[in-house]
C-alpha positions in Angstrom: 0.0 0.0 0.0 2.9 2.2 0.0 2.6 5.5 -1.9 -1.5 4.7 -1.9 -4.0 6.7 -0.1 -5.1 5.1 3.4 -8.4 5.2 5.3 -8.6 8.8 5.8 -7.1 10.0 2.8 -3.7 10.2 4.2 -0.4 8.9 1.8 1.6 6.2 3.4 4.9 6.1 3.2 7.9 3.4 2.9 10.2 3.9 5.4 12.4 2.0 3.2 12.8 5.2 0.6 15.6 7.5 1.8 14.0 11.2 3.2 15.7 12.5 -0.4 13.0 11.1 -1.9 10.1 12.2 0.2 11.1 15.6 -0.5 11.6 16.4 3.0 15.4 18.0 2.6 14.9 20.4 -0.4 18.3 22.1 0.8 19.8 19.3 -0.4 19.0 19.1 -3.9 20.7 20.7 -6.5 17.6 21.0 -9.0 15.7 23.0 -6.4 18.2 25.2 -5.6 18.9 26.1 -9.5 15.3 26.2 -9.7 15.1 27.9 -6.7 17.4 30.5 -7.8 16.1 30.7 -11.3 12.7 31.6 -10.0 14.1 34.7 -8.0 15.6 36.2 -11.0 12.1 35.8 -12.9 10.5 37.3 -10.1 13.2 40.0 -10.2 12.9 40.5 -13.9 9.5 40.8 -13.7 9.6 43.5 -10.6 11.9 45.6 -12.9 9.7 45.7 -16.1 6.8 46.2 -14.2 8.2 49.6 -12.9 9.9 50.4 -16.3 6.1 50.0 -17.3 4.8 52.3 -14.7 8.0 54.7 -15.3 7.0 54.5 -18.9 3.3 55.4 -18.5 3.5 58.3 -16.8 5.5 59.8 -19.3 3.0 58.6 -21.8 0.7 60.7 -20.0 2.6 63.5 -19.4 2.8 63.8 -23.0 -0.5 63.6 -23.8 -1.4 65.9 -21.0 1.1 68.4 -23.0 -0.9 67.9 -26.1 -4.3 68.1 -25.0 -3.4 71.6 -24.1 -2.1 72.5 -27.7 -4.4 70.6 -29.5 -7.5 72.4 -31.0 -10.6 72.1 -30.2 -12.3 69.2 -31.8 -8.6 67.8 -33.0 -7.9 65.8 -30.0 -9.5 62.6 -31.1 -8.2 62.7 -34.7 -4.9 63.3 -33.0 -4.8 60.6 -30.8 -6.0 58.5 -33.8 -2.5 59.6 -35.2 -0.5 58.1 -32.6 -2.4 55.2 -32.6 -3.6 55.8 -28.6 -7.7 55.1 -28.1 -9.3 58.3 -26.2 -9.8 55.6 -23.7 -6.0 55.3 -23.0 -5.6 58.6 -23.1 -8.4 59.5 -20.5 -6.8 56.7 -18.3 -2.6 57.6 -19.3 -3.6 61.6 -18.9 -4.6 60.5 -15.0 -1.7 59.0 -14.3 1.0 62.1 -13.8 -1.7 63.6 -11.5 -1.6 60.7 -9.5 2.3 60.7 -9.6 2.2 62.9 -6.1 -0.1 60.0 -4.7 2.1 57.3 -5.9 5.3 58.9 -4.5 3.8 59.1 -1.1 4.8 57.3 1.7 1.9 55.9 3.5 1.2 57.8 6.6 
């Protein structure tokens, strides 16, 4: 019955297979510790393109914030058709530098 589910739906186990193999000592094995370590940098590379992204939308909306002021009236959608942005984006991206102040802000 070893390996099998018993009455209760707890896994027996052989005391016959070394604690290796029951996964008890991950510190010893050398595939979790490269996996271990190959997960961090993911994680880290993920951290740092998610605040390049944030870094690069708040320019975006800076910019557009800039020309929405020099824009004419009644050429702001055909501009942001231009640069390929949906007014949708731009409403959302234009929000964001206000908000800059707010995400700067240590939490009181």
């Amino acid at each position: 019955m070893t390996g099998q589910r018993a009455r209760g739906g707890r896994r027996t186990t052989d005391t016959n297979i070394p604690d290796r193999m029951h996964g008890t000592d991950i510190d010893r094995s050398n595939s979790l510790a490269d996996l271990a370590a190959k997960v961090q940098a993911e994680h880290k590379a993920v951290t740092d393109a998610l605040s390049k992204a944030v870094e690069h939308a708040l320019q975006a909306g800076a910019y557009l914030t800039e020309a929405k002021e020099q824009v004419k009236h009644g050429q702001w959608l055909p501009w942001l058709k231009r640069c390929g942005v949906s007014s949708r984006t731009a409403d959302s991206s234009t929000v964001l530098p206000l908000s800059r102040g707010e995400l700067n802000r240590s939490p009181s």
